[in-house]
C-alpha positions, 0 to 999 in steps of 0.5 A: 553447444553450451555456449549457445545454451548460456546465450539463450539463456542470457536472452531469456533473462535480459527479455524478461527484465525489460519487459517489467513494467515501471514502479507506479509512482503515487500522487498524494492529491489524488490519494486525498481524494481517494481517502475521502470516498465512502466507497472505493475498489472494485467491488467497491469496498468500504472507504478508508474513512469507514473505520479510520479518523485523520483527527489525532487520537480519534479511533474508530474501528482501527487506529487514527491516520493522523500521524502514520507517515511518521509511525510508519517511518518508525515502524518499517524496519528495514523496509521503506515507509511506502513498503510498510504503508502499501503492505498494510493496506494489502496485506493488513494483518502483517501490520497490526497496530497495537491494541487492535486485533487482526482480521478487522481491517478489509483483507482484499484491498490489494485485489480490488485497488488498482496498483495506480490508486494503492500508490497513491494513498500510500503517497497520502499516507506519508505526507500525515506526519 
């Protein structure tokens, strides 16, 4: 009996992990357009140009884009550039940049972007170096 429960069991799992949909892979021509919109999501949220510059040094609400490839390969730890940017687009006040207060970025990105559309800004984002 407890070696049909363990099969089961192995069934379960092995089910379960094929059933995981692939890793959305990000496309950065699309992520450039996307940047630009005025408005984007589904509710629509502001666009990421609202409150950010891609002119080094130029800051508006938060902190210049211009070169957060690079920070954020810096910045990431033990976590990969794409984990960091894709956590500060969904979950921006886990990512704080120096000199800028949490809660000014647009909080629920993550719900309102598709996985497709976060994917590709986060492979925007990288080539800024």
């Amino acid at each position: 009996m407890r070696t049909w429960t363990w099969l089961g069991l192995l069934l379960v799992i092995t089910s379960l992990t094929a059933c995981q949909a692939p890793p959305v892979v990000g496309d950065a021509t699309r992520g450039a357009e996307l940047i630009k919109q005025p408005v984007i999501g589904s509710k629509p949220a502001p666009g990421c140009l609202t409150c950010h510059s891609l002119e080094p040094e130029v800051v508006l609400v938060g902190p210049s884009l211009a070169a957060i490839g690079r920070i954020a390969q810096e910045a990431a730890g033990e976590k990969t550039a794409a984990d960091y940017l894709h956590d500060a687009i969904t979950n921006p006040d886990n990512q704080i940049s120096a000199g800028f207060e949490a809660g000014k970025m647009y909080q629920t990105y993550g719900d309102e972007l598709t996985d497709q559309e976060i994917a590709d800004l986060v492979a925007y984002l990288q080539t800024l170096k």
